[in-house]
C-alpha positions as CSV (number, residue, x, y, z in Angstrom):
1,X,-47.7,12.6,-27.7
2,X,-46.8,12.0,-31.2
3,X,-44.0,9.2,-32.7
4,X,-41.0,11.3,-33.9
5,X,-39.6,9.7,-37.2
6,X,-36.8,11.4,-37.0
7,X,-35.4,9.7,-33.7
8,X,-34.2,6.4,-35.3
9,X,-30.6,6.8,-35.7
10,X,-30.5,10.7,-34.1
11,X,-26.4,11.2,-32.3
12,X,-26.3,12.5,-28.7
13,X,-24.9,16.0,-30.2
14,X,-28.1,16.0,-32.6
15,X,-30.3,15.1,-29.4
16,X,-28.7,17.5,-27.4
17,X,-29.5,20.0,-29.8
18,X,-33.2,20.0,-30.0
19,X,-33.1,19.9,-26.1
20,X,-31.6,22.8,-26.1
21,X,-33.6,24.9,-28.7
22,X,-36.8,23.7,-26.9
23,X,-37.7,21.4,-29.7
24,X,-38.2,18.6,-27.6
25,X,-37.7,17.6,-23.5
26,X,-35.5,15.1,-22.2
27,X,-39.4,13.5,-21.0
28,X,-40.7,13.3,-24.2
29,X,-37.8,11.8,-25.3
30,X,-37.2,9.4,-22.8
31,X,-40.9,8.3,-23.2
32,X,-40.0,8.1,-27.3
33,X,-38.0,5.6,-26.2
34,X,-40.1,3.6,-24.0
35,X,-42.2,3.6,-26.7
36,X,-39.6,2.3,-29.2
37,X,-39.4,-0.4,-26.6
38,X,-42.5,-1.5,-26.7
39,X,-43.0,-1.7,-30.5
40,X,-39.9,-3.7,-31.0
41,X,-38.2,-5.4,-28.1
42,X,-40.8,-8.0,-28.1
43,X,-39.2,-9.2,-31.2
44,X,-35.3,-8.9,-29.8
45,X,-35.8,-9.3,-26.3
46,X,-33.1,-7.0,-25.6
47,X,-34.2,-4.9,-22.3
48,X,-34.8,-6.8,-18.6
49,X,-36.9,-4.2,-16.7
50,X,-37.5,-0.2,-17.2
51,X,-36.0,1.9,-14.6
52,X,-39.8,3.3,-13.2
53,X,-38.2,6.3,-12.4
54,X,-36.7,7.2,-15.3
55,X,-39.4,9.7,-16.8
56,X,-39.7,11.2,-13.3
57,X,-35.4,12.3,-14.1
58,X,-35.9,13.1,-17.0
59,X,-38.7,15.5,-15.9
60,X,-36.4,16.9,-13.1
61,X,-33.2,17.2,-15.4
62,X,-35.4,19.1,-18.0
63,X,-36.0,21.5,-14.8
64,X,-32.2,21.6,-13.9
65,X,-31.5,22.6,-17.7
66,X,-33.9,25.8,-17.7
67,X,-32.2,26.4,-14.3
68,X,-28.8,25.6,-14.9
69,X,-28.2,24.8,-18.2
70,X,-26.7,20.9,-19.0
71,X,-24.0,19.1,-17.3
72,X,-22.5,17.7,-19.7
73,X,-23.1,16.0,-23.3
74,X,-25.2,13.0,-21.8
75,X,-27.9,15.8,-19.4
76,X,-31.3,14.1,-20.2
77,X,-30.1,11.9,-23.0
78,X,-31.7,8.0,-22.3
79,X,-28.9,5.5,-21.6
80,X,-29.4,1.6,-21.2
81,X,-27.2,-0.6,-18.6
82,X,-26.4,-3.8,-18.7
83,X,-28.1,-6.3,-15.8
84,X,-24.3,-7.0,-14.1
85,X,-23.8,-3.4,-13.6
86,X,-25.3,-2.3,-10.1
87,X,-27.9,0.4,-9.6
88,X,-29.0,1.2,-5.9
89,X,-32.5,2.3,-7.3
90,X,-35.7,0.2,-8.3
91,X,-34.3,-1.5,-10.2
92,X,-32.2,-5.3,-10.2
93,X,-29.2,-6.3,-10.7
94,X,-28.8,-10.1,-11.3
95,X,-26.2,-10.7,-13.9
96,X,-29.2,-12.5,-16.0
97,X,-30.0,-15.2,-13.4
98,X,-32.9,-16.3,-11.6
99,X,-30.9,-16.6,-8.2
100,X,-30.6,-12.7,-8.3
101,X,-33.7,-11.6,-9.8
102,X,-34.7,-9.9,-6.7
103,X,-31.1,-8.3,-5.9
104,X,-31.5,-4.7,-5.4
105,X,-27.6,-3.9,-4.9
106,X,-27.1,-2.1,-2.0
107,X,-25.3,1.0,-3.4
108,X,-24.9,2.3,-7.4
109,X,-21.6,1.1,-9.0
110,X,-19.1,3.7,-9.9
111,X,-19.9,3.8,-13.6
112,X,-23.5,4.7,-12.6
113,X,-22.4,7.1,-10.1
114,X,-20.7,8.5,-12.8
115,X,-23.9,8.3,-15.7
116,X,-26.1,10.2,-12.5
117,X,-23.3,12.7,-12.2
118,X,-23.2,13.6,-16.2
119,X,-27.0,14.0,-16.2
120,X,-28.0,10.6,-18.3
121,X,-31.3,9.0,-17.6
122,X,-30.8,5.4,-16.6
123,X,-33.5,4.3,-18.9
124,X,-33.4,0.8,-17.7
125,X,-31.3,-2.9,-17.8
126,X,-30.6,-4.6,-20.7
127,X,-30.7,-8.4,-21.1
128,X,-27.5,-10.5,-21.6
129,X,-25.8,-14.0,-21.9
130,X,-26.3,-15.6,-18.2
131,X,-23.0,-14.8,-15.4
132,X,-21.5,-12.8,-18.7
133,X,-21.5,-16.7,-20.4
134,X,-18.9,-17.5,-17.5
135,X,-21.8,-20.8,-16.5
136,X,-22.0,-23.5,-18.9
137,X,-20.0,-24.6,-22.3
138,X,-22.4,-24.0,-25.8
139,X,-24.6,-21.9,-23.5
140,X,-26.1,-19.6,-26.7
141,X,-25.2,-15.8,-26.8
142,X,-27.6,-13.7,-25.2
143,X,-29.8,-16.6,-23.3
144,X,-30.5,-15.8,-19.4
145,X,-32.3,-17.6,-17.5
146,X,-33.7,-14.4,-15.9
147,X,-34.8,-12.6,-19.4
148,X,-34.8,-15.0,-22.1
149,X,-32.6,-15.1,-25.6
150,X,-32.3,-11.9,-27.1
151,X,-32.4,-12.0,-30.7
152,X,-30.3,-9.7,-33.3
153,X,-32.6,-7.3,-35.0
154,X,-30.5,-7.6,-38.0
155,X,-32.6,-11.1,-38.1
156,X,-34.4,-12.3,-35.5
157,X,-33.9,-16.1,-35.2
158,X,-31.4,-16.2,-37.8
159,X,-28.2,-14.5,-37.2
160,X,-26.2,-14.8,-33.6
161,X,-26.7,-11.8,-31.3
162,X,-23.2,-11.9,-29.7
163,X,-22.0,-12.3,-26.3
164,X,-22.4,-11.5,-23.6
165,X,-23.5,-7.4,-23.3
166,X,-25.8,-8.9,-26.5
167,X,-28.9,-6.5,-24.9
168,X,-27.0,-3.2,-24.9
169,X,-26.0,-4.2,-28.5
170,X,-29.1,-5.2,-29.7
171,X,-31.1,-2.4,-28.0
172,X,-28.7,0.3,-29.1
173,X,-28.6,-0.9,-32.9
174,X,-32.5,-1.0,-32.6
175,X,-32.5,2.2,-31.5
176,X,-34.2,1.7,-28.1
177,X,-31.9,4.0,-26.5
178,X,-29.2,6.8,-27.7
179,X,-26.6,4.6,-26.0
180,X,-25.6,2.0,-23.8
181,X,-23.0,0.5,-21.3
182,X,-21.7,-3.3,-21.4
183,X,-19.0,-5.1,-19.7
184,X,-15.8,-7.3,-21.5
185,X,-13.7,-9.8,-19.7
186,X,-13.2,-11.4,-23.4
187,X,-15.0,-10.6,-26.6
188,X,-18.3,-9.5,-24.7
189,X,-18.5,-5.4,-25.9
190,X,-16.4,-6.5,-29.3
191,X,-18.4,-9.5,-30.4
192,X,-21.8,-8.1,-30.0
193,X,-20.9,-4.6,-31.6
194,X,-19.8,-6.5,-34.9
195,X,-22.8,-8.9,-34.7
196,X,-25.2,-5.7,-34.8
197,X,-23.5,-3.2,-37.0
198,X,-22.6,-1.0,-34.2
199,X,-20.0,0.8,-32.3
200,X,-18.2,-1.3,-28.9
201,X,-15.4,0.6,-27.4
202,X,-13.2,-1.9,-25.1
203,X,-11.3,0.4,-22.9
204,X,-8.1,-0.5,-21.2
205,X,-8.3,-2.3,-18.2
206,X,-7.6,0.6,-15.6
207,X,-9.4,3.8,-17.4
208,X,-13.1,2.3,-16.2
209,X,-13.2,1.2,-12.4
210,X,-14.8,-2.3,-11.7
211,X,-16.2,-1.5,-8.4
212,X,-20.2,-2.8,-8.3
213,X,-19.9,-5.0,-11.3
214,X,-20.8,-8.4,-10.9
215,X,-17.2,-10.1,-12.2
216,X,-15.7,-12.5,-14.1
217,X,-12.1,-12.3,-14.1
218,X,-10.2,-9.3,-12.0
219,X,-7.3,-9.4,-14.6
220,X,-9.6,-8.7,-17.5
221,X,-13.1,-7.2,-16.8
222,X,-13.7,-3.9,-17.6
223,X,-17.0,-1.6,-18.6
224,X,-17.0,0.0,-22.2
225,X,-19.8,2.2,-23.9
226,X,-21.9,0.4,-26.8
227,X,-23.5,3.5,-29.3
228,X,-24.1,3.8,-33.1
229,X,-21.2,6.2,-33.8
230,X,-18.0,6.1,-32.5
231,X,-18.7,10.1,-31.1
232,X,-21.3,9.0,-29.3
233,X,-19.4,6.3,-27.9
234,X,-16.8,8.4,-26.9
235,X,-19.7,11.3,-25.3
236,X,-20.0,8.0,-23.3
237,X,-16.9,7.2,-22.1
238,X,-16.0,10.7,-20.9
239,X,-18.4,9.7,-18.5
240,X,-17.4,6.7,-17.6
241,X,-14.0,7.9,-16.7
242,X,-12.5,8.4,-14.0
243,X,-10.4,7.2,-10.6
244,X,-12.0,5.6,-8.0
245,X,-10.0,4.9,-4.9
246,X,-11.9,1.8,-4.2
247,X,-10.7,0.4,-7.6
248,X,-6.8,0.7,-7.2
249,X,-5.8,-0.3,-11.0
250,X,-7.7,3.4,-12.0
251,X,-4.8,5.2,-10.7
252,X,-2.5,4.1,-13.6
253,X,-5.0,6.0,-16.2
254,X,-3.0,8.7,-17.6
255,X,-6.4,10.0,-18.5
256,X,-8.0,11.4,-15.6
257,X,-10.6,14.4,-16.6
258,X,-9.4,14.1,-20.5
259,X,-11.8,15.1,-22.8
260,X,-11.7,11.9,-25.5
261,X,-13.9,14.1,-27.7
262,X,-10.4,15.9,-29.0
263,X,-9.6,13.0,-31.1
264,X,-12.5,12.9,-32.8
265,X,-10.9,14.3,-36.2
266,X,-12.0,13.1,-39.6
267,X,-7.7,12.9,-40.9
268,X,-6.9,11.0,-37.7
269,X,-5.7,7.9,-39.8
270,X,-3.6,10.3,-42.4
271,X,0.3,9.3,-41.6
272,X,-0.9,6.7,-39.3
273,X,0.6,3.2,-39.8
274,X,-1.8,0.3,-39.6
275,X,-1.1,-2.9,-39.6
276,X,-3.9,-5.8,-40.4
277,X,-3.7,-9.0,-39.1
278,X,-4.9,-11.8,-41.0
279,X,-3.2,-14.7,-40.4
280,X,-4.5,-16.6,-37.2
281,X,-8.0,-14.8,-37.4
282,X,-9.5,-14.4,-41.3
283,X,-9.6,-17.7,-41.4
284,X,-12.3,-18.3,-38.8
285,X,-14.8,-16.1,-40.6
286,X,-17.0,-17.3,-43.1
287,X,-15.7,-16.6,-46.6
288,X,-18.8,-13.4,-47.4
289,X,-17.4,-12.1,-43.9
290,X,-14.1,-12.2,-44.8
291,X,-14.7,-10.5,-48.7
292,X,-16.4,-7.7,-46.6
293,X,-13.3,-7.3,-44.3
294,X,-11.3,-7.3,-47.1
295,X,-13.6,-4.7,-48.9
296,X,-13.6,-2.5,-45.3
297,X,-9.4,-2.6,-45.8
298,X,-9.3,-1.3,-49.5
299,X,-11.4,1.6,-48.1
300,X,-9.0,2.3,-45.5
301,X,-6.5,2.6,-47.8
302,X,-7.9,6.0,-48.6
303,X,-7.4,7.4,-45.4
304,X,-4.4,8.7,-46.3
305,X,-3.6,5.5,-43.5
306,X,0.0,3.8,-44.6
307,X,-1.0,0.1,-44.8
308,X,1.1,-2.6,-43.6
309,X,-1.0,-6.2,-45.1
310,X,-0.7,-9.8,-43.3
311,X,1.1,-8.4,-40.5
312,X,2.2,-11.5,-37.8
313,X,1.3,-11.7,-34.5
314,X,3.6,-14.5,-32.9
315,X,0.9,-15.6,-30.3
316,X,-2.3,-15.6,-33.1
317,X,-2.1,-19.3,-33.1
318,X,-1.6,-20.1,-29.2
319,X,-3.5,-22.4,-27.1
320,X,-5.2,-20.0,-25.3
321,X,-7.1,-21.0,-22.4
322,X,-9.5,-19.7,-19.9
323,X,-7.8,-20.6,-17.0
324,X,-7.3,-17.4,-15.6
325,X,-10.8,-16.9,-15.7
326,X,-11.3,-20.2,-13.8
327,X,-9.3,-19.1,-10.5
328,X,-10.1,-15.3,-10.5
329,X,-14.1,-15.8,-10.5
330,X,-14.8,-17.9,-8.2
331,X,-13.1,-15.1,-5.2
332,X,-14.4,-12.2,-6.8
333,X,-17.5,-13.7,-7.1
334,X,-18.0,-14.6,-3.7
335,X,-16.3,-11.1,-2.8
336,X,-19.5,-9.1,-4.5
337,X,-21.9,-11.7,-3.6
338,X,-20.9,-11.4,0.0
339,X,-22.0,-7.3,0.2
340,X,-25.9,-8.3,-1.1
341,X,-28.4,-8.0,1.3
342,X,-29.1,-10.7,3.6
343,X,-32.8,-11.1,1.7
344,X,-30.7,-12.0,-1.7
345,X,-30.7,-16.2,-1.6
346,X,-26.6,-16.8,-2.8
347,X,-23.7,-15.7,-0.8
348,X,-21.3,-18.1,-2.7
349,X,-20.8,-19.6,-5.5
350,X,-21.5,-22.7,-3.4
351,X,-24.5,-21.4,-3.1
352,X,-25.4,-19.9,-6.9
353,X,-24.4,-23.9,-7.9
354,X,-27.1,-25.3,-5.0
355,X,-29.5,-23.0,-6.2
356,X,-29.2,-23.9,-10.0
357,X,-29.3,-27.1,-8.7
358,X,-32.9,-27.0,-7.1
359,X,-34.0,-25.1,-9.6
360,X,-32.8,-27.4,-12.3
361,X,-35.6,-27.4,-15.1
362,X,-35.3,-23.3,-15.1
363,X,-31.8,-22.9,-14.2
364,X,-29.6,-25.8,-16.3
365,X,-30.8,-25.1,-19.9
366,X,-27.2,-25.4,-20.9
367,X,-25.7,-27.0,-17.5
368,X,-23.3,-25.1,-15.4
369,X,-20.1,-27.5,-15.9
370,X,-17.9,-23.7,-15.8
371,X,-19.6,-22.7,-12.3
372,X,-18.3,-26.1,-11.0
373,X,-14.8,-26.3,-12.8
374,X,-14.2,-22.7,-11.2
375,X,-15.6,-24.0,-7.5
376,X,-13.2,-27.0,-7.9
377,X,-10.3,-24.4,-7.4
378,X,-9.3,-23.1,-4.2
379,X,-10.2,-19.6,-4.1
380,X,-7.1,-18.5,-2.4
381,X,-5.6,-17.8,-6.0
382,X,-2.1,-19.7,-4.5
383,X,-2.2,-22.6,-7.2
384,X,0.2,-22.9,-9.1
385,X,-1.4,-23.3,-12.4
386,X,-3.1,-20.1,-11.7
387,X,0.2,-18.5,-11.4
388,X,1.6,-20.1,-14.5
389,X,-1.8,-19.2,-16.7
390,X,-1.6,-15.7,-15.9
391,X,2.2,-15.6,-16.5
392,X,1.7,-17.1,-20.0
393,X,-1.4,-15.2,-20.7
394,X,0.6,-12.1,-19.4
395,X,3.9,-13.0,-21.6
396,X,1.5,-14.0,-25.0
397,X,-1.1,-11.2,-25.3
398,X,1.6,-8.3,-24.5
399,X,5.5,-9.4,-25.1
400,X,4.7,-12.0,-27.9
401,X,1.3,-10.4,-28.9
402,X,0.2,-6.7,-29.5
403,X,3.2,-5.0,-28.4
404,X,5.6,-7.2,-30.1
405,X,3.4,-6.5,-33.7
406,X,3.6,-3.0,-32.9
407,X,6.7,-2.2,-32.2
408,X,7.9,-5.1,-35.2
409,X,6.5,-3.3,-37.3
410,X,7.0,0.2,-36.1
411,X,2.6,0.7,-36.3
412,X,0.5,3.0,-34.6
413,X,-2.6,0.4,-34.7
414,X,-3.9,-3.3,-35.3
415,X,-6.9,-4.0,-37.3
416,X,-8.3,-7.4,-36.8
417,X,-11.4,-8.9,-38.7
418,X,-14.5,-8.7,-37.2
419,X,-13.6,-9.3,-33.1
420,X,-11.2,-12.1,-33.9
421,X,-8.2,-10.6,-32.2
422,X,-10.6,-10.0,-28.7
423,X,-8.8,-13.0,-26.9
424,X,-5.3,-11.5,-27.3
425,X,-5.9,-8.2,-26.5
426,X,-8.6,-8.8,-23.2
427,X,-5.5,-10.8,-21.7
428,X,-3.2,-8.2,-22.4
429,X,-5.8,-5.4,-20.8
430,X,-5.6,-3.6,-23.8
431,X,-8.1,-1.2,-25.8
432,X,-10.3,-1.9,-29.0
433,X,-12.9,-0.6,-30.7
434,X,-15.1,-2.0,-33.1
435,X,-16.8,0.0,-35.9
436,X,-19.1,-1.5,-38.4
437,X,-17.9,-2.6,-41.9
438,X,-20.5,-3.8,-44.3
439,X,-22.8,-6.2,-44.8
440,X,-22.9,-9.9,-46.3
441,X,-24.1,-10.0,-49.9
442,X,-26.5,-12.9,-49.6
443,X,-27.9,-12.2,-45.9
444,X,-27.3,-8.9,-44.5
445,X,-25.4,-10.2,-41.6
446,X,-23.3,-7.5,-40.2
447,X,-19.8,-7.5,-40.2
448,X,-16.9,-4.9,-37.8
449,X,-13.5,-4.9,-37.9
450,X,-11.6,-4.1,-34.6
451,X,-9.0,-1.6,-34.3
452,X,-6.8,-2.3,-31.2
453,X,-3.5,-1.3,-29.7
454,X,-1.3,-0.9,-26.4
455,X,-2.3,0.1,-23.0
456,X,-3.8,3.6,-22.7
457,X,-3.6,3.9,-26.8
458,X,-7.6,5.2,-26.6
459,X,-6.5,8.4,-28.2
460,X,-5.1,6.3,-31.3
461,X,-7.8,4.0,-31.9
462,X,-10.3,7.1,-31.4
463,X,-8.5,9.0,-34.1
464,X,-8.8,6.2,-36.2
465,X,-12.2,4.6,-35.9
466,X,-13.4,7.8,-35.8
467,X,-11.6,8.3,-39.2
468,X,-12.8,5.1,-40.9
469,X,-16.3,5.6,-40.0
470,X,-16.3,9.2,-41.7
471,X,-14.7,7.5,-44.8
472,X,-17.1,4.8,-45.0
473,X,-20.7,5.3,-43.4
474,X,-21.8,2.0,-42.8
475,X,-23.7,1.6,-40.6
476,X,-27.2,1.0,-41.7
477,X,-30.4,0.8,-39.0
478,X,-32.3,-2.8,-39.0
479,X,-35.0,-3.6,-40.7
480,X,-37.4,-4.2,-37.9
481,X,-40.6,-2.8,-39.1
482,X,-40.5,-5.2,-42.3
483,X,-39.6,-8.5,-39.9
C-alpha cells in the first residue's frame, strides 16, 4: 500500500469524495492513518492505544457503502476520541490515569453511540492532561500518568500543547486523523485548538449529552468536535447531536436533528455586529500574540462584519474561582466510578487518592492537592459555599458577563483573543469556537481567536467562524517532517 501525499490536510467532504468515486476505501484510508501515526506520534505523543478493530469497520462500512450507499458525512471517515470518553469495545477508558488503565467501560457513551450510528471509524484514544487537569496545581498541559506528555507538533518541547483534550488537538493538527472529539468543563477544547492552529467548537452545555464521560463539573462539562476547518467540525457535531433521555439538560436544545451544515456560508459575518473584547484578556497574551490578534481583527473588518472595538465585559476582571468545580466532582465522580466493573481498582475518589497514594513515584508527578481539596467537601452538594459559588458564577458569566455585553451593545457575537474569555463563558454554559489566526513572527507559535455568544447561539458563531476562516486561510499544517 502506498503513502498518499495528498492526505495531509484533506476535509471530510474531500475524503468523502474519493470514497465515493472508488478512488480510495475507508480501509486504506483508515490504515493511511495508522501509518501517519506511526511516523509522527512518537514525536507528539498524542494517541493512548489504537482501537484493534478499527480496520476490521472500516472494512465492513466499505461493504455497507457498495450496499447501501453512506450514512452520513462521517461513513468510513477515521475519527480520534479522547481517553475520558467511554467506548464499550477493546479499547480503555481511563481519563489518563494509571488507576484506570485497565477500565473497559461497561457500555459506549452516547457521543460514541452516536459516532457508530453516523458510520465513523473510532480510530482510537487520544492522550490528554490527567482527570481533564482537575488533580494537581502546575500539573503541565497534556502530562498523564497513563500516556505521557504530549508535545505540540507546532514545536515539540518548545511551545505548550494546551489543556486538557491536548491529544485530540495535537493529533488532529498533525493530521493523524480527519477529526477528533474532546471534552471542556473550562478552556480544555478552546485552549488546545488555539495552541495547535486548529478548529475547537465548545458547544452549549445541553446540545451534547454527558452520559459516559468521565466528569469534572456537571454545571460545565460538555463534549465538542476538534477538526482543521470549522466544516469539518461542524460534519462532526451533527453527529454528536442529539437528546438523550438519560442526560435530562439535552431536552432544552432547540436543535434536535438540525443540520449545522446550513450555516456554513462564506457572507455569514456581512451585517453582523461583533464586538471584541480586549480589556480583561489581551493583556495576558504575550505582546507577538497579541500583534497577531490584532492583525486577525483588521482582517475581520473585511467581512463586511460591523465592528464594535474594546467592548466591556463587567465580570472580565472578577475573582473567578473553581469552586464549583470543587463540590460537583467529587459526586459525579464517584457516580461514574461506581458503574465500572467490579475488576476496575477505584470506586471513589477515596479510593483514586489511596491508589495515587501507593503508587506515589508513578502517580504524584505533580501531587494531587485538587483530588484532596474536592474530597474535603461533602459530596452531598448542600454547603453553602457551593450554593453561593454557583450563584455568583451563575450571575457573572451570564447577567454581568456575555449576555450583558451583548445585549449592551446590541452584538450578534464576542471575539476574545486567543481562548482568553473560556472562564466566563464555560460558567455561563455558553458556545465558542476557536479558529486559527496566525502565527508569531519570531517562533511560529500559533495563535486563535474565540468567537463566543449566548446559549444555543451555535448557528451565529458557525456563520461567523465559518466566514473568518474563508477570508483569511490560516491555518497552516506543522512542520513535522523537518523537526
Amino acid at each position: 500500500m502506498q503513502h498518499l501525499e495528498w492526505l495531509e490536510e484533506m476535509t471530510i467532504g474531500q475524503l468523502q469524495e474519493k470514497l465515493e468515486n472508488g478512488e480510495i476505501t475507508s480501509k486504506e484510508l483508515t490504515f493511511q492513518y495508522l501509518r501517519r501515526i506511526a511516523a509522527y506520534d512518537q514525536k507528539i505523543n498524542a494517541i493512548l492505544e489504537i482501537n484493534p478493530d478499527a480496520l476490521q469497520i472500516a472494512e465492513a462500512l466499505d461493504v455497507e457503502r457498495k450496499m447501501n450507499g453512506p450514512r452520513s458525512r462521517l461513513h468510513g471517515i477515521p475519527i480520534l476520541i479522547k481517553d475520558n470518553i467511554d467506548t464499550h469495545d477493546k479499547m480503555h477508558t481511563s481519563a489518563g490515569s494509571l488507576a484506570l488503565k485497565d477500565s473497559i467501560a461497561p457500555r459506549d457513551s452516547f457521543v460514541v453511540r452516536q459516532l457508530r450510528k453516523a458510520g465513523a471509524v473510532l480510530l482510537g484514544k487520544t492522550n490528554m492532561t490527567e482527570w481533564a487537569n482537575f488533580m494537581a496545581v502546575g500539573m503541565k498541559n497534556g502530562y498523564s500518568s497513563r500516556g505521557g506528555q504530549v508535545m505540540n507538533p507546532y514545536g515539540p518541547g518548545k511551545f505548550d500543547v494546551g489543556g486538557s483534550s491536548a491529544g485530540s488537538g495535537a493529533a488532529v493538527a498533525a493530521n493523524l486523523a480527519a477529526a477528533a472529539v474532546g471534552t471542556e468543563t473550562s478552556g480544555s477544547i478552546l485552549n488546545p485548538a488555539c495552541r495547535n492552529s486548529i478548529v475547537g467548537i465548545k458547544p452549549t452545555v445541553g446540545l451534547i449529552s454527558r452520559n459516559g464521560i468521565i466528569p469534572i463539573a456537571h454545571s460545565q462539562d460538555t463534549a465538542g468536535p476538534m477538526a482543521r476547518t470549522v466544516e469539518d467540525a461542524v460534519i462532526v457535531l451533527n453527529a454528536l447531536n442529539g437528546v438523550d433521555k438519560e442526560d435530562p439538560i439535552t431536552q432544552t436544545s432547540p436543535f434536535y436533528e438540525v443540520d449545522f451544515s446550513k450555516y456554513l456560508r462564506a457572507d455569514g459575518l456581512k451585517g453582523k455586529r461583533v464586538g471584541i473584547a480586549y480589556e480583561g484578556f489581551l493583556e495576558f497574551l504575550s505582546k507577538d500574540r497579541q500583534q497577531i490578534v490584532r492583525n486577525a481583527i483588521e482582517m475581520l473588518k473585511t467581512t463586511g462584519a460591523e465592528i464594535i472595538e474594546n467592548i466591556k465585559v463587567p465580570s472580565a476582571k472578577q475573582p473567578w474561582s473553581y469552586d464549583v468545580l470543587t463540590y460537583e466532582f467529587k459526586p459525579d465522580l464517584n457516580a461514574y466510578l461506581s458503574k465500572l466493573d467490579p475488576s476496575v481498582p477505584v470506586r471513589t475518589l477515596a479510593d483514586v487518592i489511596e491508589f495515587n497514594k501507593q503508587n506515589e513515584s508513578e502517580m504524584l508527578k505533580y501531587g494531587q492537592a485538587v483530588l484532596l481539596e474536592s474530597e474535603s467537601t461533602s459530596g452531598s452538594l448542600k454547603e453553602a459555599a457551593y450554593i453561593e459559588a454557583l450563584a455568583f458564577d451563575q450571575y457573572y458569566s451570564k447577567e454581568q458577563g456575555i449576555d450583558f455585553a451583548l445585549k449592551k451593545y446590541n452584538l450578534d457575537v464576542i471575539v476574545f483573543p486567543a481562548d482568553e474569555g473560556s472562564v466566563i463563558s464555560a460558567k455561563a454554559g455558553y458556545p465558542s469556537i476557536a479558529v486559527p489566526a496566525g502565527y508569531t513572527a519570531d517562533t511560529g507559535l500559533p495563535v486563535g481567536i474565540t468567537f463566543a455568544g449566548t446559549a444555543f447561539s451555535e448557528p451565529q458563531l458557525i456563520e461567523a467562524a465559518y466566514a473568518f476562516e474563508h477570508v483569511t486561510r490560516f491555518r497552516r499544517r506543522p512542520p513535522l517532517e523537518q523537526e
